[in-house]
N, CA, C and O atoms as a CHARMM CRD file, in Angstrom:
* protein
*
  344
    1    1 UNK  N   -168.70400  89.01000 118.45300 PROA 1      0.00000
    2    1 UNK  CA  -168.09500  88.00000 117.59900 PROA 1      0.00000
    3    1 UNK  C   -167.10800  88.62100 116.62300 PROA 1      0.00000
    4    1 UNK  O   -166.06300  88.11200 116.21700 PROA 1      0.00000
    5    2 UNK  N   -167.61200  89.79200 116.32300 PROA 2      0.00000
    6    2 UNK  CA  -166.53600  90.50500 114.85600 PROA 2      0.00000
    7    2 UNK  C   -165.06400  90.81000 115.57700 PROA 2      0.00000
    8    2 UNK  O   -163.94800  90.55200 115.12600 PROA 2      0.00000
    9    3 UNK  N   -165.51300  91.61400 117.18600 PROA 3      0.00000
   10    3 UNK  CA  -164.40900  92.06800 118.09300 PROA 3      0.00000
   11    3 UNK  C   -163.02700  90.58400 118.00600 PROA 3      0.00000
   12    3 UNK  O   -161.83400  90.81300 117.81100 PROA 3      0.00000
   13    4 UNK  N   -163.71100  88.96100 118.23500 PROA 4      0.00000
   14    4 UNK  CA  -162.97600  88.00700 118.29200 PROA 4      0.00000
   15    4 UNK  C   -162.32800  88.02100 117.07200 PROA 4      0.00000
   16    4 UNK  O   -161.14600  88.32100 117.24200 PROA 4      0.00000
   17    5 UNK  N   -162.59800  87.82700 115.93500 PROA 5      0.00000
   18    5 UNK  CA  -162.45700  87.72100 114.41100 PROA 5      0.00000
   19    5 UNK  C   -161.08400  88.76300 114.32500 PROA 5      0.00000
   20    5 UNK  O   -160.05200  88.37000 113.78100 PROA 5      0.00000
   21    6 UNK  N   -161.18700  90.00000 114.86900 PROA 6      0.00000
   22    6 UNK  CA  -160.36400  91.05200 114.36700 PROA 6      0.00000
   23    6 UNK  C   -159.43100  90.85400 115.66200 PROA 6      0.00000
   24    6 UNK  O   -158.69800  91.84100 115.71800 PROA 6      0.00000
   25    7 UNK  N   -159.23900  90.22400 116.42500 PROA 7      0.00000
   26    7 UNK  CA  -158.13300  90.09400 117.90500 PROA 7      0.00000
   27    7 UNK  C   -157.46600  88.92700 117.24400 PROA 7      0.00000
   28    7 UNK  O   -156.23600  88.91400 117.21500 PROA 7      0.00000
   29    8 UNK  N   -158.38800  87.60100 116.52400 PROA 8      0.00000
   30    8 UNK  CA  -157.38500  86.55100 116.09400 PROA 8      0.00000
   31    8 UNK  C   -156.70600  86.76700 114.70400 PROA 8      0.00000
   32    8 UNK  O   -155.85000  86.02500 114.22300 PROA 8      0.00000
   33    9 UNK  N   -157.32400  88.12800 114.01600 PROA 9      0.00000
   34    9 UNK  CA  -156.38700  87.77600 112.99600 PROA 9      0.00000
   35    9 UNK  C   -154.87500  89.03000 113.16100 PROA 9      0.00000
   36    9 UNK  O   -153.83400  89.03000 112.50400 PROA 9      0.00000
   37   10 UNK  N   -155.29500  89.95500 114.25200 PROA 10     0.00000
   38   10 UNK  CA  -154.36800  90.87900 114.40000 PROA 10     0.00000
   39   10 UNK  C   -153.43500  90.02100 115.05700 PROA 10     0.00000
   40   10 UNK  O   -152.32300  90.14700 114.54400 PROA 10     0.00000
   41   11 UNK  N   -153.46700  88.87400 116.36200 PROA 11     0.00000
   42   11 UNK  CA  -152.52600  88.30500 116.79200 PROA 11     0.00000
   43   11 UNK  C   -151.86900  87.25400 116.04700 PROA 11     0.00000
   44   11 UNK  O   -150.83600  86.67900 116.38900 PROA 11     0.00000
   45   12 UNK  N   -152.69600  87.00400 114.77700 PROA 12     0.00000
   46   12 UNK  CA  -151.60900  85.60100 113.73500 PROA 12     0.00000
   47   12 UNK  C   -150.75900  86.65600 113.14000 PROA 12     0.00000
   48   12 UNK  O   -149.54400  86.45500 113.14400 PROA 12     0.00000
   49   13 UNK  N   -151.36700  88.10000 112.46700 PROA 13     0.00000
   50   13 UNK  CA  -150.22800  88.94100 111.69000 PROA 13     0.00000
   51   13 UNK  C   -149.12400  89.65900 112.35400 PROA 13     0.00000
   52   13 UNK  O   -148.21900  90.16900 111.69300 PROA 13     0.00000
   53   14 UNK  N   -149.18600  89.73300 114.02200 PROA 14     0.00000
   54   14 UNK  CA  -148.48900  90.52200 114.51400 PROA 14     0.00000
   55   14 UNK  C   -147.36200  89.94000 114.93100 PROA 14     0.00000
   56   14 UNK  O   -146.65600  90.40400 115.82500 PROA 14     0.00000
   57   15 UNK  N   -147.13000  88.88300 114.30100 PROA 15     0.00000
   58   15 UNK  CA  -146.08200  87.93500 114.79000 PROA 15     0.00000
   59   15 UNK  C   -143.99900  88.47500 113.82100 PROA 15     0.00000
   60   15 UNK  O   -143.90000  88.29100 112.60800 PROA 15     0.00000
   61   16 UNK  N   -143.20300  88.83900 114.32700 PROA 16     0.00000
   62   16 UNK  CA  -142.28200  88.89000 113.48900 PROA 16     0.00000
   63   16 UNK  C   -141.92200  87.55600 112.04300 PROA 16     0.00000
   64   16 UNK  O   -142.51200  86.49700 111.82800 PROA 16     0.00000
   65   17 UNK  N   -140.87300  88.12100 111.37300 PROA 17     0.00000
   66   17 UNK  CA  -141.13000  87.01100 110.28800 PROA 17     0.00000
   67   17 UNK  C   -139.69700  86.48500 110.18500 PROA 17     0.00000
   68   17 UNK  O   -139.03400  86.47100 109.14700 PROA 17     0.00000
   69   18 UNK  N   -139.29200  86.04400 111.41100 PROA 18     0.00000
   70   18 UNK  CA  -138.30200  85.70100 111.14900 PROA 18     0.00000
   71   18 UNK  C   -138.06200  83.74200 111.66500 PROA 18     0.00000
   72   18 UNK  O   -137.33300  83.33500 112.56900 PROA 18     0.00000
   73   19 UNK  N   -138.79100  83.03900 110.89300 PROA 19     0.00000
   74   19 UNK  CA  -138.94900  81.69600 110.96400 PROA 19     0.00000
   75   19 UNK  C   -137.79200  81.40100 109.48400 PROA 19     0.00000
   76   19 UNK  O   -137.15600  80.34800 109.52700 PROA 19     0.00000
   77   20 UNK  N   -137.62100  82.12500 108.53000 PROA 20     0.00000
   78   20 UNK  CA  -136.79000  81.39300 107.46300 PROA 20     0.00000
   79   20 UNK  C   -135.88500  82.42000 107.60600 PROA 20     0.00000
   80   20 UNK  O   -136.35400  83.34600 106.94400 PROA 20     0.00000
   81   21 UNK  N   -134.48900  82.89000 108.27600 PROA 21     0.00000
   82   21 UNK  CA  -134.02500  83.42000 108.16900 PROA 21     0.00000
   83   21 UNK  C   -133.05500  83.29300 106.55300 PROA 21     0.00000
   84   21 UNK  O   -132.88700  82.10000 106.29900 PROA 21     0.00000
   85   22 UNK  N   -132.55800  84.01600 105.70800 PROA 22     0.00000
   86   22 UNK  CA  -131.77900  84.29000 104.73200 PROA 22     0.00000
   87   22 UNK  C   -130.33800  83.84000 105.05300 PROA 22     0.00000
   88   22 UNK  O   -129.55100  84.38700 105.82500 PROA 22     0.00000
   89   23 UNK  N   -130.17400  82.85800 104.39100 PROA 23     0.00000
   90   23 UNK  CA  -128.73200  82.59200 104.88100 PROA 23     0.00000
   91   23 UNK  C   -127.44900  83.35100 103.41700 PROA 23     0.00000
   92   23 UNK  O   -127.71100  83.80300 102.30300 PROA 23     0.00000
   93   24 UNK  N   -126.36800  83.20700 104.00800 PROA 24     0.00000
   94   24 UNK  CA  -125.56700  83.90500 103.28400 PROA 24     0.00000
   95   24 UNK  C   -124.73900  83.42300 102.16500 PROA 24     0.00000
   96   24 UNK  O   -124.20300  82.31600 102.20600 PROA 24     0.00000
   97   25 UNK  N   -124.62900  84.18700 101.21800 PROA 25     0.00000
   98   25 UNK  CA  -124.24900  82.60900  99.79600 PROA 25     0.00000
   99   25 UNK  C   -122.98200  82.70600 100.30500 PROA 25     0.00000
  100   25 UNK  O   -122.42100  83.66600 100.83300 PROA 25     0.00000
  101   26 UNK  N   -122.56800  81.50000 100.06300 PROA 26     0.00000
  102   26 UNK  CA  -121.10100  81.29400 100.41100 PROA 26     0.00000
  103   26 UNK  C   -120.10800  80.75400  98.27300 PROA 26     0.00000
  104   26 UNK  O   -120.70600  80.20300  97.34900 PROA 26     0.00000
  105   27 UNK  N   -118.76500  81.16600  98.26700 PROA 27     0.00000
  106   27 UNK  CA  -118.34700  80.96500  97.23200 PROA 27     0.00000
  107   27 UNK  C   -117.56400  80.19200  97.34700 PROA 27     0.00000
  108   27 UNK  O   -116.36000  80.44900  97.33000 PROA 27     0.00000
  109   28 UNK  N   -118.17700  78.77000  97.52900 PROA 28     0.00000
  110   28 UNK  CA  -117.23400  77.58800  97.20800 PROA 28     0.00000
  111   28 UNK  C   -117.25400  77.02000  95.68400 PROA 28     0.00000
  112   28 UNK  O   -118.24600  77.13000  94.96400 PROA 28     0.00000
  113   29 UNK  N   -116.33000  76.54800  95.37300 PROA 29     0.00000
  114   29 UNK  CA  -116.01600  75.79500  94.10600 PROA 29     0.00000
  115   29 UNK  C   -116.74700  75.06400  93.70200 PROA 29     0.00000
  116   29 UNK  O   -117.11000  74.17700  94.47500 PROA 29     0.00000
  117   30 UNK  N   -117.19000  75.08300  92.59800 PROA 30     0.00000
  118   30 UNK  CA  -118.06300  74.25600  91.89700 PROA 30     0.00000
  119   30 UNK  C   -117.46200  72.91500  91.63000 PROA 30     0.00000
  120   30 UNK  O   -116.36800  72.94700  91.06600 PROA 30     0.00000
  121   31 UNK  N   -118.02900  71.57400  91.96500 PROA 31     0.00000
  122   31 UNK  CA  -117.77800  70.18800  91.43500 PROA 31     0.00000
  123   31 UNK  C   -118.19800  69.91200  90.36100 PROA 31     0.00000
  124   31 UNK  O   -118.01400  68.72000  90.11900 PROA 31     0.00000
  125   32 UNK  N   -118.67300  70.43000  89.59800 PROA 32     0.00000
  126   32 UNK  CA  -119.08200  70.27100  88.26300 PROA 32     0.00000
  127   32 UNK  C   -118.56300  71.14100  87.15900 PROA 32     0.00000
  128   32 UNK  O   -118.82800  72.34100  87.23200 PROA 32     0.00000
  129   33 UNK  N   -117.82600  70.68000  86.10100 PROA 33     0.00000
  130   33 UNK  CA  -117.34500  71.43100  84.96700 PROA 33     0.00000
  131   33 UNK  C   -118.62000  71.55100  83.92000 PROA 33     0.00000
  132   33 UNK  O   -119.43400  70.82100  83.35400 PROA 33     0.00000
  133   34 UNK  N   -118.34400  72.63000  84.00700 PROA 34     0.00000
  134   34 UNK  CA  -119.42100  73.15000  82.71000 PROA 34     0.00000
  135   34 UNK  C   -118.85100  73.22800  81.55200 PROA 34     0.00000
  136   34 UNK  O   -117.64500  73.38300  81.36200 PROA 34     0.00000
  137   35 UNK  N   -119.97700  73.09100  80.45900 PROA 35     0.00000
  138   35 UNK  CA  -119.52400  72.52700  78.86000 PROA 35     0.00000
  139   35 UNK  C   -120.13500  73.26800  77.80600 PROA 35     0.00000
  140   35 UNK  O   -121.35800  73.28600  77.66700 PROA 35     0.00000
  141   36 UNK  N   -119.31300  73.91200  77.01900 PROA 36     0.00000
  142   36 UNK  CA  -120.23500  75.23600  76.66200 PROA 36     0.00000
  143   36 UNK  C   -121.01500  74.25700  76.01900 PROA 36     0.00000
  144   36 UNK  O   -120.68100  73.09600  75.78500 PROA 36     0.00000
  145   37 UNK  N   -122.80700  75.19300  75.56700 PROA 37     0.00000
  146   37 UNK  CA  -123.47000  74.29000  74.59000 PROA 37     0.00000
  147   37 UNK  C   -124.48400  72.99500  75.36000 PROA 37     0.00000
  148   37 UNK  O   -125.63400  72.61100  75.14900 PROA 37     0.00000
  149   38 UNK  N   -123.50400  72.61700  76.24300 PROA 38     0.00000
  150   38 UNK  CA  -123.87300  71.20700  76.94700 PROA 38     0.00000
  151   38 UNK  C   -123.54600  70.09500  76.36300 PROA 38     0.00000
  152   38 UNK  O   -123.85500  69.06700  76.96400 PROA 38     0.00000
  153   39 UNK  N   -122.90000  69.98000  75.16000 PROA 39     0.00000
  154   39 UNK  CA  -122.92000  69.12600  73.99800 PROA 39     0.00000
  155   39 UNK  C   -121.81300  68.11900  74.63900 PROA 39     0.00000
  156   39 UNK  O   -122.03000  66.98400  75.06400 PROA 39     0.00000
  157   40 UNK  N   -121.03200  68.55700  74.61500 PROA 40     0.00000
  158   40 UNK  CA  -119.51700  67.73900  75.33900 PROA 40     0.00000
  159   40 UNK  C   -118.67800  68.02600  74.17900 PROA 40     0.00000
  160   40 UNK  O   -118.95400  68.98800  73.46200 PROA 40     0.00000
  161   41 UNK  N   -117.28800  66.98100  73.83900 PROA 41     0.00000
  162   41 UNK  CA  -116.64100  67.83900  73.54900 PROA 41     0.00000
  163   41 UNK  C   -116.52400  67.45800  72.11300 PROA 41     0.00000
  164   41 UNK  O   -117.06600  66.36400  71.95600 PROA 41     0.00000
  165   42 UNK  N   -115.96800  67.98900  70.86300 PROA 42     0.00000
  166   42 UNK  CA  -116.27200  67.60000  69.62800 PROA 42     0.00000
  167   42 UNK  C   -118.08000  67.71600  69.32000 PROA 42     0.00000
  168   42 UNK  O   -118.62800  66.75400  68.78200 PROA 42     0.00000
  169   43 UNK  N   -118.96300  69.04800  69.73800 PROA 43     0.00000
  170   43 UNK  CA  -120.36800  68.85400  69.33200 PROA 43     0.00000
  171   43 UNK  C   -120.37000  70.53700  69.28700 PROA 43     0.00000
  172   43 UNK  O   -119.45200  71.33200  69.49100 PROA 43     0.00000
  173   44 UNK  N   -121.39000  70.69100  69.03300 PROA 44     0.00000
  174   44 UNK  CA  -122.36200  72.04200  69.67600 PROA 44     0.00000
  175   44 UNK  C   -123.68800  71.82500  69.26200 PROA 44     0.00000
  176   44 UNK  O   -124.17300  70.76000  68.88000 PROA 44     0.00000
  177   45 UNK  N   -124.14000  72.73100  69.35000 PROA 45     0.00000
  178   45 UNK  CA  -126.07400  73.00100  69.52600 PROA 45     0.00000
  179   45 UNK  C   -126.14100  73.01200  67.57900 PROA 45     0.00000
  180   45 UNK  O   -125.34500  73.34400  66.70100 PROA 45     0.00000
  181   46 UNK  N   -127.23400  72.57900  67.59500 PROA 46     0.00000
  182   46 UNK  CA  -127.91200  73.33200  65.91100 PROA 46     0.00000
  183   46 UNK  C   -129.06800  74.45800  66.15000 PROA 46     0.00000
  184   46 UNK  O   -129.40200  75.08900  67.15300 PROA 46     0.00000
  185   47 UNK  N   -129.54100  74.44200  64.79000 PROA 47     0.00000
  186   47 UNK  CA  -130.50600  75.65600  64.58600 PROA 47     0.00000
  187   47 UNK  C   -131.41200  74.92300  65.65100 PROA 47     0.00000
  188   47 UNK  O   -131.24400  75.53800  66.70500 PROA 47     0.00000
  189   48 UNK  N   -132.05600  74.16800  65.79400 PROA 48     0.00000
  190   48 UNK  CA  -133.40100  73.35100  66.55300 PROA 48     0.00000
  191   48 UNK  C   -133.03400  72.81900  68.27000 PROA 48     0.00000
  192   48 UNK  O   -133.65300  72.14600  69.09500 PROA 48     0.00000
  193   49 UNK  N   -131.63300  73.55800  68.25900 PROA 49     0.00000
  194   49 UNK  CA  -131.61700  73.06500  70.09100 PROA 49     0.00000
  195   49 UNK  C   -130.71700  71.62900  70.58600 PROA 49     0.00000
  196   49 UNK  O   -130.15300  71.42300  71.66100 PROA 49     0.00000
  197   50 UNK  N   -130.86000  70.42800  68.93000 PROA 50     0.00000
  198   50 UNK  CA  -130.04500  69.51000  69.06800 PROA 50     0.00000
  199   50 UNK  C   -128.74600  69.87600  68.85900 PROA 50     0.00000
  200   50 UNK  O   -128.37100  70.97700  68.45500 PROA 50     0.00000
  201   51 UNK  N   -127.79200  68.56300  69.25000 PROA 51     0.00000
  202   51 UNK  CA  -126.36800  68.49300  69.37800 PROA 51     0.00000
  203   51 UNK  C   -126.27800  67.62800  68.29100 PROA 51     0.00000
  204   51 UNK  O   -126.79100  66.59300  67.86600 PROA 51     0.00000
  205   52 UNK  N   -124.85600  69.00800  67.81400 PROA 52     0.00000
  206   52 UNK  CA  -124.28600  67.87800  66.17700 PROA 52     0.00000
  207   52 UNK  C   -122.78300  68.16500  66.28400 PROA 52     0.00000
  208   52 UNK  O   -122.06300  69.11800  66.58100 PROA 52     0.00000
  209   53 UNK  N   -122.63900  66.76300  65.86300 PROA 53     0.00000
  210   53 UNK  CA  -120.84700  66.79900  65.48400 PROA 53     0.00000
  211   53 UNK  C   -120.19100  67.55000  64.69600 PROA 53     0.00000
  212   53 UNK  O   -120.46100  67.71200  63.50600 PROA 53     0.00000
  213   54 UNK  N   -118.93500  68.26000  65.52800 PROA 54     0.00000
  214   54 UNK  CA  -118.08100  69.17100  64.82300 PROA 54     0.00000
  215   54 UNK  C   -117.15700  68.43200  63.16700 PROA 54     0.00000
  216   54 UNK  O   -116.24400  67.61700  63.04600 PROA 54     0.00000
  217   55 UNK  N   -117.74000  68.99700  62.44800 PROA 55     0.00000
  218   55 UNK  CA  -116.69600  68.53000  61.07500 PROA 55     0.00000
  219   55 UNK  C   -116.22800  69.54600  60.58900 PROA 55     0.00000
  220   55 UNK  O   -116.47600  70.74600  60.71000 PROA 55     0.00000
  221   56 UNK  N   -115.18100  68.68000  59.75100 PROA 56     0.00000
  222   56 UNK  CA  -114.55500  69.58200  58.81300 PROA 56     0.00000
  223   56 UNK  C   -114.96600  70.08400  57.58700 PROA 56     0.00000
  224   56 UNK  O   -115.89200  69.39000  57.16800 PROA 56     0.00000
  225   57 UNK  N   -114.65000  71.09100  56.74200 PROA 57     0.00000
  226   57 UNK  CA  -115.47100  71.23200  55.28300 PROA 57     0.00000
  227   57 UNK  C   -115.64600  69.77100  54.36700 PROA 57     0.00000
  228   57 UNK  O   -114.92000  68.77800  54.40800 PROA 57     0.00000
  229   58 UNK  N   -116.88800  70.01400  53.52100 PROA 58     0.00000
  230   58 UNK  CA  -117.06000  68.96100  53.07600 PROA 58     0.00000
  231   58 UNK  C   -115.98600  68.34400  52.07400 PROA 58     0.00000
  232   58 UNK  O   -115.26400  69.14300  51.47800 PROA 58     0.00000
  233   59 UNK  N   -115.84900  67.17100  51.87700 PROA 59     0.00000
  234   59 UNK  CA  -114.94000  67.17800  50.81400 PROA 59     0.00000
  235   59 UNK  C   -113.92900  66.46700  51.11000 PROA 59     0.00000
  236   59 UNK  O   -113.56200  65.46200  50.50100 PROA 59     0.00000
  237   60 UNK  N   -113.29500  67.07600  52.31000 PROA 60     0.00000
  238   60 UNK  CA  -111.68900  67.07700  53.36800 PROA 60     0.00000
  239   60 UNK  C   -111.16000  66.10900  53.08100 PROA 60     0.00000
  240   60 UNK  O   -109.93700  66.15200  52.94700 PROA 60     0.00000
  241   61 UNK  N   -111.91400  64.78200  52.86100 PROA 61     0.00000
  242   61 UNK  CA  -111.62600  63.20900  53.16600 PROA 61     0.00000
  243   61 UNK  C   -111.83100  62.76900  51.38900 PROA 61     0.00000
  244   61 UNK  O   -110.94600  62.09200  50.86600 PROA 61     0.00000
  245   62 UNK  N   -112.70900  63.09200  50.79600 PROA 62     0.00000
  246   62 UNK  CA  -112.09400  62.85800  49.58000 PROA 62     0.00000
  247   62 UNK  C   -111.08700  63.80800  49.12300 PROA 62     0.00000
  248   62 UNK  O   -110.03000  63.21200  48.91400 PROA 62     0.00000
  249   63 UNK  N   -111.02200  64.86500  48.92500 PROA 63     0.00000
  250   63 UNK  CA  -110.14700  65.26500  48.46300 PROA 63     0.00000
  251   63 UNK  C   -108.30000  64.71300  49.10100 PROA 63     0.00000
  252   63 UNK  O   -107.38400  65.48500  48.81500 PROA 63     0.00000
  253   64 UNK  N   -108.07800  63.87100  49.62300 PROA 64     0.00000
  254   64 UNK  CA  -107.10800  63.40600  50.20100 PROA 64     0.00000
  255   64 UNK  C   -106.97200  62.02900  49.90300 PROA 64     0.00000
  256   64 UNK  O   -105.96900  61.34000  50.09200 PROA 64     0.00000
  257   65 UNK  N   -108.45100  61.55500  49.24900 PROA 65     0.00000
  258   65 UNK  CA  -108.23200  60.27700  48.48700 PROA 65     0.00000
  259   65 UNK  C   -107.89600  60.51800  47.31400 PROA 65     0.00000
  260   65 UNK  O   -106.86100  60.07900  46.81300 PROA 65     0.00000
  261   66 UNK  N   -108.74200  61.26200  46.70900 PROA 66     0.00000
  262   66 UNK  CA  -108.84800  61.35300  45.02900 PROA 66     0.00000
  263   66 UNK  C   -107.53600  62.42100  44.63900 PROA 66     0.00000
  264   66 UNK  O   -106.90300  62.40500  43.58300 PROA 66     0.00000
  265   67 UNK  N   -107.35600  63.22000  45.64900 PROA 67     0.00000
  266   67 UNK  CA  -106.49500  64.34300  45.06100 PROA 67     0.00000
  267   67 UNK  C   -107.21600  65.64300  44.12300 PROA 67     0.00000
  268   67 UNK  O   -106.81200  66.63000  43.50900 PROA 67     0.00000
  269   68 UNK  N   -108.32100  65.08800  44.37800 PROA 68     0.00000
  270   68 UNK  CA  -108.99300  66.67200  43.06200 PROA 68     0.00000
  271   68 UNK  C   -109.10100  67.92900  44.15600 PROA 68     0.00000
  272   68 UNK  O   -109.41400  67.98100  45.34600 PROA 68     0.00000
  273   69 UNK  N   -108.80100  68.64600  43.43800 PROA 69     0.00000
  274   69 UNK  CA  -108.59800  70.35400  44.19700 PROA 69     0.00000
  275   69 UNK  C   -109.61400  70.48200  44.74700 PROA 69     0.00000
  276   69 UNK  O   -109.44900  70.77800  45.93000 PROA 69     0.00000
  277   70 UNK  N   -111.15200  70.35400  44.29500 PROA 70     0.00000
  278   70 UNK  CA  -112.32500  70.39100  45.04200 PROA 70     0.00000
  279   70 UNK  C   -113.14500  69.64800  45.85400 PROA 70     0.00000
  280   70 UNK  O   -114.15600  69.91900  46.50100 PROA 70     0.00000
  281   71 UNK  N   -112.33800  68.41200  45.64200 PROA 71     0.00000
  282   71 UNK  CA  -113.06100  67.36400  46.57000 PROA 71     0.00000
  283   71 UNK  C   -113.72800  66.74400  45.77900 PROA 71     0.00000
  284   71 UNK  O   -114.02800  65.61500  46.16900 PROA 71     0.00000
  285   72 UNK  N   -114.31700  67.21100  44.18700 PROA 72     0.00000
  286   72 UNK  CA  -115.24300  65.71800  44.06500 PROA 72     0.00000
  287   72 UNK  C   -113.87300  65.30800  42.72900 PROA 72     0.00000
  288   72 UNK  O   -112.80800  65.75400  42.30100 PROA 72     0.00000
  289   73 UNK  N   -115.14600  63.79600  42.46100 PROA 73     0.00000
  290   73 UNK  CA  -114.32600  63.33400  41.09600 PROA 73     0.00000
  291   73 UNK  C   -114.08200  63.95300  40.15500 PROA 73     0.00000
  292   73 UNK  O   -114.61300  65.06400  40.13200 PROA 73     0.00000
  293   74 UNK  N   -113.42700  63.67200  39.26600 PROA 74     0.00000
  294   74 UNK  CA  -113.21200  64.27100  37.80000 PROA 74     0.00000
  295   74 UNK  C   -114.41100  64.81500  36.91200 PROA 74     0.00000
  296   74 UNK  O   -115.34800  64.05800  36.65700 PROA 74     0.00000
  297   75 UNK  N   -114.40200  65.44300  36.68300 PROA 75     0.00000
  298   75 UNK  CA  -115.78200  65.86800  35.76700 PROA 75     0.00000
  299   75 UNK  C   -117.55700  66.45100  36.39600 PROA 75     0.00000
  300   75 UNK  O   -118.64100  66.60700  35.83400 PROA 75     0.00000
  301   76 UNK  N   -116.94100  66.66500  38.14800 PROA 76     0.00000
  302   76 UNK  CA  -117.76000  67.14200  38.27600 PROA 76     0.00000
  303   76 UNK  C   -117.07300  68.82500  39.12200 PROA 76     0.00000
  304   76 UNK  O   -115.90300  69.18700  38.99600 PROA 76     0.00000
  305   77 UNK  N   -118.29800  69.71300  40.04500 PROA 77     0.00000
  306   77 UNK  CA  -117.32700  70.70900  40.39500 PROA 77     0.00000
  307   77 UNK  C   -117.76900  70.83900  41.47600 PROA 77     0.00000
  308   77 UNK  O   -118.57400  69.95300  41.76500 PROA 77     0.00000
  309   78 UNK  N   -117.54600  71.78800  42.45300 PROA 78     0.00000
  310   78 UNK  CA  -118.11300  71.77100  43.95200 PROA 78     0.00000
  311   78 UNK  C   -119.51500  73.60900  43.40400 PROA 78     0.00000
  312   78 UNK  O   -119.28600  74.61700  42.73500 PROA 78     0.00000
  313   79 UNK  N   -120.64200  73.18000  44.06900 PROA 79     0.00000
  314   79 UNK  CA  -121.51600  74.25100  43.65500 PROA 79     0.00000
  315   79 UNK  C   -121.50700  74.90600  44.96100 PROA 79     0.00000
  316   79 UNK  O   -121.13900  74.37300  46.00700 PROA 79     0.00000
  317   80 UNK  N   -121.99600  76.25600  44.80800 PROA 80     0.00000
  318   80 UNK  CA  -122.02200  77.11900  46.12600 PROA 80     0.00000
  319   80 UNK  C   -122.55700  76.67600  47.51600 PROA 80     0.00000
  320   80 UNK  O   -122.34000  77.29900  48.55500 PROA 80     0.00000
  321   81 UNK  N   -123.40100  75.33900  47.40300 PROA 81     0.00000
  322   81 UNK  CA  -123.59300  74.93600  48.68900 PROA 81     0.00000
  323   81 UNK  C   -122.70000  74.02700  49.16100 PROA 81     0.00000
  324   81 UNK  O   -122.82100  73.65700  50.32900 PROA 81     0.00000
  325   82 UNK  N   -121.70300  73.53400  48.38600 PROA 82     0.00000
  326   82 UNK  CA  -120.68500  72.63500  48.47300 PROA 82     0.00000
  327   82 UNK  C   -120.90900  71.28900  48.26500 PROA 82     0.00000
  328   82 UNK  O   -120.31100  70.42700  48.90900 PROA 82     0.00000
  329   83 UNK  N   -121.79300  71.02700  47.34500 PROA 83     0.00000
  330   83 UNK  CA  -122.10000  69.39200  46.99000 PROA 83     0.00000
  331   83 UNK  C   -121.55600  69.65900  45.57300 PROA 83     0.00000
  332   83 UNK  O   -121.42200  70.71600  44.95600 PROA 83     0.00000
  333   84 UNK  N   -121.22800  68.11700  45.17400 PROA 84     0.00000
  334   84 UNK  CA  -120.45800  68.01400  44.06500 PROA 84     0.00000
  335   84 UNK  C   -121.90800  68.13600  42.82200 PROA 84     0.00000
  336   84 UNK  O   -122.97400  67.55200  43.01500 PROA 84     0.00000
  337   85 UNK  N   -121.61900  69.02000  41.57800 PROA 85     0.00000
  338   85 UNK  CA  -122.46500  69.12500  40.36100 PROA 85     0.00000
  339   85 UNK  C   -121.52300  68.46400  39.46100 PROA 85     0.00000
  340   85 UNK  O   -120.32900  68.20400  39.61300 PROA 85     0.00000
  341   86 UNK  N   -122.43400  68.22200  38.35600 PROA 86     0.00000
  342   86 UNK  CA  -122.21300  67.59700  36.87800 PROA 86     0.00000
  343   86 UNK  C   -122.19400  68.93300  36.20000 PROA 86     0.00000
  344   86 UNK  O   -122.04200  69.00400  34.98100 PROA 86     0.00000
């Protein structure tokens, strides 16, 4: 019985292995444009992996209303993180 055991498993392993042959990469053109980020266009990634809109420094849009050099109103000033202080 052991003699059978060791004839059927030598004839399943002795088989060549060529049932999935390796086919050859071929370099055709990609149909898909890639986007850095993935974001699309006007975005990128944040610290956490989400997608956030590209802006300009803060301010940009008032300072073009109001005219103050720093962007905020009168009497206040822009502080090192760039929000307007009293």
């Amino acid at each position: 019985m052991t003699g059978l055991i060791v004839a059927a498993s030598v004839a399943l392993f002795a088989g060549g292995a060529q049932a999935m042959p390796v086919a050859p990469l071929s370099g055709g053109d990609a149909s898909i444009t890639l986007v850095r980020g993935g974001c699309g266009f006007g975005a990128h990634r944040g610290p956490y992996g989400g997608c956030r809109l590209n802006r300009g420094p803060r301010g940009a849009i008032r300072r073009s209303i109001t005219g103050a050099p720093g962007g905020c109103p009168p009497g206040l000033y822009r502080g090192p993180r760039g929000f307007c202080h009293r």
